[in-house]
N, CA, C and O atoms as a CHARMM CRD file, in Angstrom:
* protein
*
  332
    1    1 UNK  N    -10.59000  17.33000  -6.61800 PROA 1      0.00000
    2    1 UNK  CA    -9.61200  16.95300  -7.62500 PROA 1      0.00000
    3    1 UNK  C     -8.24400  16.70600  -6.99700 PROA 1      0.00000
    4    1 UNK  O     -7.53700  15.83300  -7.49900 PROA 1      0.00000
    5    2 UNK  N     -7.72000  17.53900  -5.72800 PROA 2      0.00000
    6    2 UNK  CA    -6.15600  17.30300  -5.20500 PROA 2      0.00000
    7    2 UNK  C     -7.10500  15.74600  -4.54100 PROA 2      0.00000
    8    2 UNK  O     -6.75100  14.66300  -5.00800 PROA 2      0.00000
    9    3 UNK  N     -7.83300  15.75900  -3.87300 PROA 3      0.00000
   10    3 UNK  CA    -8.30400  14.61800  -3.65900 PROA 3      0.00000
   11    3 UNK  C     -7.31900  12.91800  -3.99100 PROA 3      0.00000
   12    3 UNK  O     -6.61600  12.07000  -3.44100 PROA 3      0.00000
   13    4 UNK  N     -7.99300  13.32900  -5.37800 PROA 4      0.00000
   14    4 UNK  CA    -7.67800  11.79700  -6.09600 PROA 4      0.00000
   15    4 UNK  C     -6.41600  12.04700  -6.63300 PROA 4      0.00000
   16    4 UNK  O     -5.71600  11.04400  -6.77500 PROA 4      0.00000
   17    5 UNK  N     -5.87600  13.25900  -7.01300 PROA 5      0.00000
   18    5 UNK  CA    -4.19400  13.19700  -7.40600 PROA 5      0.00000
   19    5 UNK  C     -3.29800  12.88300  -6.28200 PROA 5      0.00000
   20    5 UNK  O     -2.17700  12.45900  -6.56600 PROA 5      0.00000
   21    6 UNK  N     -3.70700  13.06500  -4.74600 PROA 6      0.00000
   22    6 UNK  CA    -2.79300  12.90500  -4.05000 PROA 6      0.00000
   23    6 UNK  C     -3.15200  11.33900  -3.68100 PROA 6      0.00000
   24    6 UNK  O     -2.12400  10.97600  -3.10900 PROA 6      0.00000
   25    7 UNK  N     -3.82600  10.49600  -3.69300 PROA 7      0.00000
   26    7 UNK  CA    -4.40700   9.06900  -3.72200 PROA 7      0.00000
   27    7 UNK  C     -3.66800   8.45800  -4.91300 PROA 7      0.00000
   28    7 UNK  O     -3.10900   7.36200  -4.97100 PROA 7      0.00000
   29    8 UNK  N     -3.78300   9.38700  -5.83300 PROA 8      0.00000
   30    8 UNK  CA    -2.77300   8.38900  -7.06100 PROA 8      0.00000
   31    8 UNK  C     -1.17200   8.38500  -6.55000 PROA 8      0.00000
   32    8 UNK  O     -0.49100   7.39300  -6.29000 PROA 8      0.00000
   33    9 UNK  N     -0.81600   9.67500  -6.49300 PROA 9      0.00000
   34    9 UNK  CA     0.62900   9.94900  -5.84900 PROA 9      0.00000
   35    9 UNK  C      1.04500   8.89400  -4.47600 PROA 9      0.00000
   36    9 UNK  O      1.93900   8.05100  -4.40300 PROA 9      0.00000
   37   10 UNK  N      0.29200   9.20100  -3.72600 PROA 10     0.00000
   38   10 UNK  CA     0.66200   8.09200  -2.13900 PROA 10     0.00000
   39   10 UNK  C      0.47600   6.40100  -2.55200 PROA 10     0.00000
   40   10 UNK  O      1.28200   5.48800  -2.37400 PROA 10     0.00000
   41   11 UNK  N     -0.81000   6.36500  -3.12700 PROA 11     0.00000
   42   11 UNK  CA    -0.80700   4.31700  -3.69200 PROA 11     0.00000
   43   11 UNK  C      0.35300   4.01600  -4.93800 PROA 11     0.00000
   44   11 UNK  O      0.95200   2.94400  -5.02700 PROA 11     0.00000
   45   12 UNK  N      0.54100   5.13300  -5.84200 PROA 12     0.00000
   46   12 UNK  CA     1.83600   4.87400  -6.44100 PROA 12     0.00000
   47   12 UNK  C      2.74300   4.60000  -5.89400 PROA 12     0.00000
   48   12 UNK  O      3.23200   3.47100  -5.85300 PROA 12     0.00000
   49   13 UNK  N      3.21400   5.71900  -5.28600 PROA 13     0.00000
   50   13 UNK  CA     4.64500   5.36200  -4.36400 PROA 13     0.00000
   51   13 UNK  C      4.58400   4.11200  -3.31200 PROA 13     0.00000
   52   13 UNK  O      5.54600   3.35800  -3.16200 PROA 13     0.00000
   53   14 UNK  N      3.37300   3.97200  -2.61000 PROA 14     0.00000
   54   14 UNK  CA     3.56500   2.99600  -1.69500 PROA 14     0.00000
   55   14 UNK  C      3.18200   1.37900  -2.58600 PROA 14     0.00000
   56   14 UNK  O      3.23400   0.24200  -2.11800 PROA 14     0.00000
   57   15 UNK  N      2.94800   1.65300  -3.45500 PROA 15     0.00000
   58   15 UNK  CA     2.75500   0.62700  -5.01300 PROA 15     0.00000
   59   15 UNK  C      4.20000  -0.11700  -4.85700 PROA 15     0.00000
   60   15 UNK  O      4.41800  -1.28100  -4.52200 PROA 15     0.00000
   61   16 UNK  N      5.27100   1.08800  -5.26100 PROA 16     0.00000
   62   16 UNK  CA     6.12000   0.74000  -5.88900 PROA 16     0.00000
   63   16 UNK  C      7.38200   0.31000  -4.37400 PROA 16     0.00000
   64   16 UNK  O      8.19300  -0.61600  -4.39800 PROA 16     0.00000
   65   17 UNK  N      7.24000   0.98600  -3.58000 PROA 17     0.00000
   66   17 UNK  CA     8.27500   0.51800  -2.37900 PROA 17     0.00000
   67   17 UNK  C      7.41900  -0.86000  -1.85600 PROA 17     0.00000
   68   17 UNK  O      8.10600  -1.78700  -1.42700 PROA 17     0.00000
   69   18 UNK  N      6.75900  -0.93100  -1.86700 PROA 18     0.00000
   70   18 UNK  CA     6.41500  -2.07100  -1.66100 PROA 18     0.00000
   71   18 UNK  C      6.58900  -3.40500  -2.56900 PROA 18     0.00000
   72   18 UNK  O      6.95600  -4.38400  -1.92000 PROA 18     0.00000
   73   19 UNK  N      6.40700  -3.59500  -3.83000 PROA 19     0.00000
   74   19 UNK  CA     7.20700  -4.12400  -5.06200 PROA 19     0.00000
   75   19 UNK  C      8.49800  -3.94800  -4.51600 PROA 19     0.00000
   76   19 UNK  O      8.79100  -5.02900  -4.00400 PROA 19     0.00000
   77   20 UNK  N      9.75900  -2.84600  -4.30500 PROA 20     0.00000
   78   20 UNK  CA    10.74000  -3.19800  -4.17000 PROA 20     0.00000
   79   20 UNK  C     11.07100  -4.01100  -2.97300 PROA 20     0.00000
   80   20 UNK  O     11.84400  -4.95300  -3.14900 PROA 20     0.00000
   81   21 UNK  N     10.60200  -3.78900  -1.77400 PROA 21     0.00000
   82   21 UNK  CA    10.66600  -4.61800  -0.25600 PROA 21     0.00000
   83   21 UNK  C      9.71800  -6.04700  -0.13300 PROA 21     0.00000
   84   21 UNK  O      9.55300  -6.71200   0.89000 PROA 21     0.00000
   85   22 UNK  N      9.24700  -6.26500  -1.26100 PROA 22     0.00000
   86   22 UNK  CA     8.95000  -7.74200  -1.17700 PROA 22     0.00000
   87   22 UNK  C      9.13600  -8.44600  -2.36900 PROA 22     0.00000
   88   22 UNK  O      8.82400  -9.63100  -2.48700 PROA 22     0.00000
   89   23 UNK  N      9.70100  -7.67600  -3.38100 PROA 23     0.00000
   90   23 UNK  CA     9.61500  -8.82500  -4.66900 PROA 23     0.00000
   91   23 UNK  C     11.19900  -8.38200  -4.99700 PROA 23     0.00000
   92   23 UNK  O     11.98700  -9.23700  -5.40000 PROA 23     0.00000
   93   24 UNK  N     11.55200  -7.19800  -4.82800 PROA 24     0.00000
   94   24 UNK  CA    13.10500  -6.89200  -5.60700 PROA 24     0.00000
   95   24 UNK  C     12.34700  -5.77100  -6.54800 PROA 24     0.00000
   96   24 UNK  O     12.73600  -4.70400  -6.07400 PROA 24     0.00000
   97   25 UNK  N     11.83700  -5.60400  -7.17900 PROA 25     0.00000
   98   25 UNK  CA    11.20200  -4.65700  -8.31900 PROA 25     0.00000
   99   25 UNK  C      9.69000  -4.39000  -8.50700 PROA 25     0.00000
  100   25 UNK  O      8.87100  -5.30000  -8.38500 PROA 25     0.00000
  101   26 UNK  N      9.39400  -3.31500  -8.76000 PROA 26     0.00000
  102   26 UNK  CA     8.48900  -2.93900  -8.97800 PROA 26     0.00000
  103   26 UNK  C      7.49300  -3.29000 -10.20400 PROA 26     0.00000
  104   26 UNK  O      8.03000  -3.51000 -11.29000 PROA 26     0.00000
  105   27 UNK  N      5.93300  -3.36700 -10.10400 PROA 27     0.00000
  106   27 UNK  CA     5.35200  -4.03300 -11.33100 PROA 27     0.00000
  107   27 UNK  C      4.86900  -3.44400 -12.21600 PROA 27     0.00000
  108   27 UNK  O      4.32000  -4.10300 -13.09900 PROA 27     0.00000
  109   28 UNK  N      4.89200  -2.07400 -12.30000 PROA 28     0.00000
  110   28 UNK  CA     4.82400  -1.07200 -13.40600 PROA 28     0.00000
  111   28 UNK  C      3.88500   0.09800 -12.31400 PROA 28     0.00000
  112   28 UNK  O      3.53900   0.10700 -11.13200 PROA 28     0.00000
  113   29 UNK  N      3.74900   0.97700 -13.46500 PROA 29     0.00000
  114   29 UNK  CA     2.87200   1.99000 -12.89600 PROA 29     0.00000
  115   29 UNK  C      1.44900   1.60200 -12.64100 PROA 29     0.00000
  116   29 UNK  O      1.12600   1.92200 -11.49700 PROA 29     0.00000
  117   30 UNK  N      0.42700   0.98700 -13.35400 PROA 30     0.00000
  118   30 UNK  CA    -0.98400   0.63200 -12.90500 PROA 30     0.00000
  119   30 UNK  C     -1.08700  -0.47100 -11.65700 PROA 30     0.00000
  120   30 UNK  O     -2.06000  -0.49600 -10.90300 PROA 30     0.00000
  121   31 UNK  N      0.02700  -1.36000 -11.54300 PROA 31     0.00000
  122   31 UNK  CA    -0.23500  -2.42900 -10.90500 PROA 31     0.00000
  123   31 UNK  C      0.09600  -1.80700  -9.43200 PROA 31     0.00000
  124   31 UNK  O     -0.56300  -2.15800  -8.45300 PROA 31     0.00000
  125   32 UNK  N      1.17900  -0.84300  -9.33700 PROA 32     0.00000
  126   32 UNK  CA     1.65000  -0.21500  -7.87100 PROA 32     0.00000
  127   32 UNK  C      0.82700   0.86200  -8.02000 PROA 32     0.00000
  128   32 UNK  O      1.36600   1.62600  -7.21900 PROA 32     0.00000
  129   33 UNK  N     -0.20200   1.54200  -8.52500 PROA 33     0.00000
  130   33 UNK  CA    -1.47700   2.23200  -7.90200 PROA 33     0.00000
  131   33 UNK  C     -2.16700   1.52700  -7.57800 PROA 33     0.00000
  132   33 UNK  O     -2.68600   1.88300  -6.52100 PROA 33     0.00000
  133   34 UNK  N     -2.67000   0.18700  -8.09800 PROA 34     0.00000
  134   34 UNK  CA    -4.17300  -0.44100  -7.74700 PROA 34     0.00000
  135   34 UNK  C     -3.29200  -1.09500  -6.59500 PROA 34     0.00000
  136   34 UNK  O     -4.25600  -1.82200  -6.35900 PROA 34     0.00000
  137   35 UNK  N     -2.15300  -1.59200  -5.46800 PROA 35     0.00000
  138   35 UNK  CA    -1.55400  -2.29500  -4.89200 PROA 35     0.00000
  139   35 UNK  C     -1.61700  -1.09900  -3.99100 PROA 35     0.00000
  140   35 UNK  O     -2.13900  -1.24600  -2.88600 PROA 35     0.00000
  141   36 UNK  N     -1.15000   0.04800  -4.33800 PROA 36     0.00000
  142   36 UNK  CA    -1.29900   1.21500  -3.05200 PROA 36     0.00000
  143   36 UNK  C     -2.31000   1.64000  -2.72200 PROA 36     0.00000
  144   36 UNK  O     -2.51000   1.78900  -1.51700 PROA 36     0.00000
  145   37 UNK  N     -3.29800   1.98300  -3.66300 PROA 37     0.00000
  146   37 UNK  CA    -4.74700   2.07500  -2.88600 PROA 37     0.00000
  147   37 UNK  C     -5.46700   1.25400  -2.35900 PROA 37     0.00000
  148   37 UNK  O     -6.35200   1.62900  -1.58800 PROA 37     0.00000
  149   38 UNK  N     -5.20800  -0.46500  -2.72700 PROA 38     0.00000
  150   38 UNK  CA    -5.93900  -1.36900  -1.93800 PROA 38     0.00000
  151   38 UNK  C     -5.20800  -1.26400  -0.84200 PROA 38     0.00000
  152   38 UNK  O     -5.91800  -1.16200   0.15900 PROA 38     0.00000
  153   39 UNK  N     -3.22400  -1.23600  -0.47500 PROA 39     0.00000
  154   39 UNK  CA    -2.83400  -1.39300   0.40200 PROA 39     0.00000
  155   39 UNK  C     -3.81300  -0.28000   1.63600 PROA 39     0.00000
  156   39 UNK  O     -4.32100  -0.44300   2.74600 PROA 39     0.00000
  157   40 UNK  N     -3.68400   0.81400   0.68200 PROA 40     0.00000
  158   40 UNK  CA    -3.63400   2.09100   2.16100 PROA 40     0.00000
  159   40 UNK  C     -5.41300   1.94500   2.59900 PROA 40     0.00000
  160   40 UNK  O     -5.91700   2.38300   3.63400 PROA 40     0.00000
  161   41 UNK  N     -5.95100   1.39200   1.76400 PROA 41     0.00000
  162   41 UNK  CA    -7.96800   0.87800   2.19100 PROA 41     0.00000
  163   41 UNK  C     -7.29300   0.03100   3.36200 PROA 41     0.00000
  164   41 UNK  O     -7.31700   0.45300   4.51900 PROA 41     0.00000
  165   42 UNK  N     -6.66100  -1.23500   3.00500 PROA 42     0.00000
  166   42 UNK  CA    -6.62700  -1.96700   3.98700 PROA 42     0.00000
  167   42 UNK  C     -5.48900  -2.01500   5.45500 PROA 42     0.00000
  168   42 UNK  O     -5.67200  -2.53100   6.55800 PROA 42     0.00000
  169   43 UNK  N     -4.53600  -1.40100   5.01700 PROA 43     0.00000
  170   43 UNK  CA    -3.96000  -0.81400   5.55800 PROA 43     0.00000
  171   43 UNK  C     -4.48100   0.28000   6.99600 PROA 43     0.00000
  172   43 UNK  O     -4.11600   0.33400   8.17000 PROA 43     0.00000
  173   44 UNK  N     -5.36500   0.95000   6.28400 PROA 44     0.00000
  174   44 UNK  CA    -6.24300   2.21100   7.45100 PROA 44     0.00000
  175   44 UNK  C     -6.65700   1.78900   8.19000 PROA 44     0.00000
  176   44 UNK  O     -6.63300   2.17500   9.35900 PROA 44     0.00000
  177   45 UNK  N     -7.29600   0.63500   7.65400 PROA 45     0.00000
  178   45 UNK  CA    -8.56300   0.06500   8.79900 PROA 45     0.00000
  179   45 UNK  C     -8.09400  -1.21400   9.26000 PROA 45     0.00000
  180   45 UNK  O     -8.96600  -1.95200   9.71900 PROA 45     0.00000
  181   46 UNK  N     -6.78800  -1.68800   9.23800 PROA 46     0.00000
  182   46 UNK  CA    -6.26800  -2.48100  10.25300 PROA 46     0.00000
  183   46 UNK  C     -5.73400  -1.56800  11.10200 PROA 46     0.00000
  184   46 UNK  O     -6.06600  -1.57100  12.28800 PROA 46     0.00000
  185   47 UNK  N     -4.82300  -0.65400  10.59700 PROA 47     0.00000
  186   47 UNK  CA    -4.60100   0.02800  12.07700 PROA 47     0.00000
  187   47 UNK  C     -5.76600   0.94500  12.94900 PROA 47     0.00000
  188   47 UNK  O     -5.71000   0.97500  14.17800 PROA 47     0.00000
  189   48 UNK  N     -6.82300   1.68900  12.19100 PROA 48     0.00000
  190   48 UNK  CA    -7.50900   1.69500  12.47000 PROA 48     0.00000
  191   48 UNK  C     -8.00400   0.62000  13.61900 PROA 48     0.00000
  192   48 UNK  O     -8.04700   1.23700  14.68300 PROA 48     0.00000
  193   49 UNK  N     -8.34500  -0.58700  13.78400 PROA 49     0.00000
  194   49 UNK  CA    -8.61400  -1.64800  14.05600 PROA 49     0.00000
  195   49 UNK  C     -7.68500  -1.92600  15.39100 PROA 49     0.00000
  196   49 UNK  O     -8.13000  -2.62200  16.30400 PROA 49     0.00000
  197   50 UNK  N     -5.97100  -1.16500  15.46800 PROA 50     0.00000
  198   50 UNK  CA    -5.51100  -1.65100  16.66900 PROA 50     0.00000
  199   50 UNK  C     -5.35000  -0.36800  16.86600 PROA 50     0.00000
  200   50 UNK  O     -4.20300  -0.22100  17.28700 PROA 50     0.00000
  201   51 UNK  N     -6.00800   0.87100  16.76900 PROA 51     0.00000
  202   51 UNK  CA    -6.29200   1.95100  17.41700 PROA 51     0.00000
  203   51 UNK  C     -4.96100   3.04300  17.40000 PROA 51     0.00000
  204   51 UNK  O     -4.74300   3.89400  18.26200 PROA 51     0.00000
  205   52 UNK  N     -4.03300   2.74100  16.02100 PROA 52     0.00000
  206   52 UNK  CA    -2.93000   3.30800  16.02400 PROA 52     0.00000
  207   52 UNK  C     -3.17800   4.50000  14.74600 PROA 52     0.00000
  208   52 UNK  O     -3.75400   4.37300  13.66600 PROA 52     0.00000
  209   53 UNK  N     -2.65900   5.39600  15.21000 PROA 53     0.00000
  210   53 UNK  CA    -3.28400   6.86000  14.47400 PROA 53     0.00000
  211   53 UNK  C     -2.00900   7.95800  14.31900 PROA 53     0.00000
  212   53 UNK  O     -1.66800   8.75800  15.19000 PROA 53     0.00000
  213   54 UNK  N     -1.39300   7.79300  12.99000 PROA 54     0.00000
  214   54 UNK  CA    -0.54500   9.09900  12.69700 PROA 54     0.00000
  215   54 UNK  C     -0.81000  10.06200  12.50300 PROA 54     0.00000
  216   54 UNK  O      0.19400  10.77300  12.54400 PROA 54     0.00000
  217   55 UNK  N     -2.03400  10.81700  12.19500 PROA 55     0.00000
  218   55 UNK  CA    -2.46800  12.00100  11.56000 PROA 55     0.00000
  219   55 UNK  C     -2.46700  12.03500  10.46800 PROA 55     0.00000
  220   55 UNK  O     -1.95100  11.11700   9.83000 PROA 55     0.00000
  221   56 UNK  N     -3.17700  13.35000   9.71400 PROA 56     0.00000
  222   56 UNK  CA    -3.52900  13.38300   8.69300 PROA 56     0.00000
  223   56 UNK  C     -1.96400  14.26300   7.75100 PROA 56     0.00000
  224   56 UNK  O     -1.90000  15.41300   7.31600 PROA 56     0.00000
  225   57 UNK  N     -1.19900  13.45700   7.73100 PROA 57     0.00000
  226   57 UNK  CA     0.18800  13.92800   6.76900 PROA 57     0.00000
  227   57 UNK  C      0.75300  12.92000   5.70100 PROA 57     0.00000
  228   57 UNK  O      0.51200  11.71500   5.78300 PROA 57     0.00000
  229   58 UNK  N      1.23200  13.26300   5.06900 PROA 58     0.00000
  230   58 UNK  CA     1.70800  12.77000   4.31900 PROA 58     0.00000
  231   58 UNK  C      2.17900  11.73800   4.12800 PROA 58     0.00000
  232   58 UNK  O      1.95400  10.86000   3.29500 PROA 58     0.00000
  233   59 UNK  N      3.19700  11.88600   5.31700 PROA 59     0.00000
  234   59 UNK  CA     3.95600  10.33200   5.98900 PROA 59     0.00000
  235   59 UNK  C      3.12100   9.48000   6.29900 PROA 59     0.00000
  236   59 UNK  O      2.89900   8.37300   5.80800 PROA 59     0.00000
  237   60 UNK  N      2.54600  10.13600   7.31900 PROA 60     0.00000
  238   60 UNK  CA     0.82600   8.75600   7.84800 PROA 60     0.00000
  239   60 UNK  C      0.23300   8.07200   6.84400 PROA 60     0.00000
  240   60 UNK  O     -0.22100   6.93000   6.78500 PROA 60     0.00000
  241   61 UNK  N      0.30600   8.89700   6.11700 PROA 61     0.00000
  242   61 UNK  CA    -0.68900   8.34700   4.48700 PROA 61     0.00000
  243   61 UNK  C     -0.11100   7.29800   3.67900 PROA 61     0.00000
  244   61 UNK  O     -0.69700   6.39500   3.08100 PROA 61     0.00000
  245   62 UNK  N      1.40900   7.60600   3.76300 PROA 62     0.00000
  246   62 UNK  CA     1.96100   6.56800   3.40700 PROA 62     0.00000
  247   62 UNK  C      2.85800   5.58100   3.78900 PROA 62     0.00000
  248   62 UNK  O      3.33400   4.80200   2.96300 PROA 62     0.00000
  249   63 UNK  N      3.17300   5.54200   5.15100 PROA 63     0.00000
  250   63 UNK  CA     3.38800   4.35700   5.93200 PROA 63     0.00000
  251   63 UNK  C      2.02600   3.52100   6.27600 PROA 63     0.00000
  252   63 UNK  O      2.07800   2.29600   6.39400 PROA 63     0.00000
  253   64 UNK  N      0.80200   4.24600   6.43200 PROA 64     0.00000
  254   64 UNK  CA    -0.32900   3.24300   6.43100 PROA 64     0.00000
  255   64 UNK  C     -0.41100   2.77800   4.75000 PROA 64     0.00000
  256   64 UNK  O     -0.46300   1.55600   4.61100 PROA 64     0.00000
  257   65 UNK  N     -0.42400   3.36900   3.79800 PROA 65     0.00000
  258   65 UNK  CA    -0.66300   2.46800   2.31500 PROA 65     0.00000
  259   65 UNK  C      0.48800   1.35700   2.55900 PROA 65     0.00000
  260   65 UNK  O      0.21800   0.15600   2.53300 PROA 65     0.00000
  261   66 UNK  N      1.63700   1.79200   2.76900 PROA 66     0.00000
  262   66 UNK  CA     2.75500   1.19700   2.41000 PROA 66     0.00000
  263   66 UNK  C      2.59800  -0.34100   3.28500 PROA 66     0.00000
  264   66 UNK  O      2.73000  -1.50700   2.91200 PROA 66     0.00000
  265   67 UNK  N      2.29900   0.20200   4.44500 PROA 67     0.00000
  266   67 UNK  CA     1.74600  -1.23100   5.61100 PROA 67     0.00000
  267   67 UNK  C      0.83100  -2.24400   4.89400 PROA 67     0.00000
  268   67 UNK  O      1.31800  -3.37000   4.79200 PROA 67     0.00000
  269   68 UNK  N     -0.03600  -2.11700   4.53000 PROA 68     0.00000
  270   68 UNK  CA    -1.29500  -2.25600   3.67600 PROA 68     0.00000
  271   68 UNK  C     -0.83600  -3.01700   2.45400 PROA 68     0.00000
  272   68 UNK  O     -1.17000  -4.14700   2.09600 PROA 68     0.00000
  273   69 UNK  N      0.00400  -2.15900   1.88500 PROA 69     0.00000
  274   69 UNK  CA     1.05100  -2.46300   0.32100 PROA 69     0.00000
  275   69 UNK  C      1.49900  -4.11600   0.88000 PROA 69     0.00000
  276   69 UNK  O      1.11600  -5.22700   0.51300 PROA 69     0.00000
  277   70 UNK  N      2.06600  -3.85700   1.48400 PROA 70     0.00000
  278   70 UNK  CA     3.13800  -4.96300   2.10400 PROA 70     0.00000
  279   70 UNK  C      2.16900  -6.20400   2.24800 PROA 70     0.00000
  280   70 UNK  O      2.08400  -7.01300   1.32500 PROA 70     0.00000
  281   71 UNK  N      1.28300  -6.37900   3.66400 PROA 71     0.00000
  282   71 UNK  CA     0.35200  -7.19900   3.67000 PROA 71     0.00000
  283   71 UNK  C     -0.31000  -7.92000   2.95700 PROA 71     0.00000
  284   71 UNK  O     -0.71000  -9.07400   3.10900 PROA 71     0.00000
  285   72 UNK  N     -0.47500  -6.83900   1.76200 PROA 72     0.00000
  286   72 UNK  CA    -1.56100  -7.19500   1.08200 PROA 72     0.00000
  287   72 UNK  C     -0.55700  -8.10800  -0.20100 PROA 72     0.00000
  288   72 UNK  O     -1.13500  -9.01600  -0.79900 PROA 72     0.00000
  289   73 UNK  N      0.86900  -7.81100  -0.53800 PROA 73     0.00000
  290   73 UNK  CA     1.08500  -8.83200  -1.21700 PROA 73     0.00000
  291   73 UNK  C      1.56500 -10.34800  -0.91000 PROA 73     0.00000
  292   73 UNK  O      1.71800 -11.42500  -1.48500 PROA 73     0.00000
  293   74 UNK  N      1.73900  -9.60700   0.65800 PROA 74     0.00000
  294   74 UNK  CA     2.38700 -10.89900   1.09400 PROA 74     0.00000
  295   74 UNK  C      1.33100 -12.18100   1.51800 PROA 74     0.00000
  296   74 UNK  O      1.68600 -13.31700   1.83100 PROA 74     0.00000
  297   75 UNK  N      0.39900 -11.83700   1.46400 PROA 75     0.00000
  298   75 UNK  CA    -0.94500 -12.54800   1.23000 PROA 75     0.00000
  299   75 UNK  C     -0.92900 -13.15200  -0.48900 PROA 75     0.00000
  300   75 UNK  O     -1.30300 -14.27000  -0.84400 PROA 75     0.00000
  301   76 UNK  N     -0.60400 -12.49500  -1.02100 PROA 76     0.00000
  302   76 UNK  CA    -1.20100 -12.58500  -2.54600 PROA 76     0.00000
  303   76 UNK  C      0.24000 -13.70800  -2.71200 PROA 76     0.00000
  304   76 UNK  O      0.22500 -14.87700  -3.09800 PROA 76     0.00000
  305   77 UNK  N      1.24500 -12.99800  -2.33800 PROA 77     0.00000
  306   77 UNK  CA     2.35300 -14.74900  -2.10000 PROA 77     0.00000
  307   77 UNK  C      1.93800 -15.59900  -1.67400 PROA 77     0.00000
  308   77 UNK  O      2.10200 -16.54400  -2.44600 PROA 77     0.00000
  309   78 UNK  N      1.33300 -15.93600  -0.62900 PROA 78     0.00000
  310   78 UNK  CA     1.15900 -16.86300   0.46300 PROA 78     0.00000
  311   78 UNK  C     -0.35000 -17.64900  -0.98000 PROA 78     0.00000
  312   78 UNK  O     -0.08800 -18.74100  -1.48500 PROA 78     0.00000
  313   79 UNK  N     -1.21700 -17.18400  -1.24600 PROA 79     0.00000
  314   79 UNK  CA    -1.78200 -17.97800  -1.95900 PROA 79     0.00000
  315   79 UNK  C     -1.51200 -18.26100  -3.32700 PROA 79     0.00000
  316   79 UNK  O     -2.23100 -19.12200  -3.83400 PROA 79     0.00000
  317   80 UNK  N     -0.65200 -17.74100  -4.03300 PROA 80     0.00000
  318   80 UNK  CA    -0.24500 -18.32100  -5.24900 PROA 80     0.00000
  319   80 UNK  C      1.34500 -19.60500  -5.16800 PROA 80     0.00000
  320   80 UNK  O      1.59700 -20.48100  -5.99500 PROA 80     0.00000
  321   81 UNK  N      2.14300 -19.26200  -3.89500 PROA 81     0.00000
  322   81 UNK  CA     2.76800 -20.20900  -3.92200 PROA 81     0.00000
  323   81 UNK  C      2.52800 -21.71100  -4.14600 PROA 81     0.00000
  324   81 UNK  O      1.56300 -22.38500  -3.78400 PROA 81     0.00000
  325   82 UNK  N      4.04900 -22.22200  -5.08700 PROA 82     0.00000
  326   82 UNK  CA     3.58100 -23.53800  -5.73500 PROA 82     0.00000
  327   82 UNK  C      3.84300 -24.07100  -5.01000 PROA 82     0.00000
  328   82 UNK  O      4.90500 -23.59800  -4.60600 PROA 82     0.00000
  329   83 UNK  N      3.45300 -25.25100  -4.18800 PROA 83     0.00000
  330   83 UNK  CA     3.24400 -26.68100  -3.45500 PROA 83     0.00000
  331   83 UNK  C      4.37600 -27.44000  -4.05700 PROA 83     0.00000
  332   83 UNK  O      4.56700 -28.61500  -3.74400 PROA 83     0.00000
């Protein structure tokens, strides 16, 4: 159960700093959880991937979502931009 409350807590927050460092504002509460937990999935396993490893804290948890956060919208820009 701390499990998934601290997964809601870290993809929230890294939800929402991420909304503020790429858009100016944040997109509510559901949209910066489902944005922080996809970030910190994808997030892990890219760094994962270049073999870079903070440990298991808090911070780690959420500079990798937040990495992840970031990426992952700046992708989601990159294909909705209008031509």
């Amino acid at each position: 159960m701390l499990g998934i409350l601290f997964t809601v807590i870290v993809g929230a927050l890294s939800g929402f700093l991420a909304g503020k460092l790429m858009k100016g504002s944040g997109f509510g509460f559901l949209v910066n959880l489902l944005v922080g937990i996809v970030g910190g999935f994808l997030g892990g396993n890219l760094l994962a991937w270049l073999g870079i490893n903070w440990g298991k804290t808090f911070i780690g948890y959420l500079v990798t979502s937040l990495i992840g956060a970031i990426i992952l919208l700046w992708v989601v820009s990159l294909l909705t931009k209008k031509k």
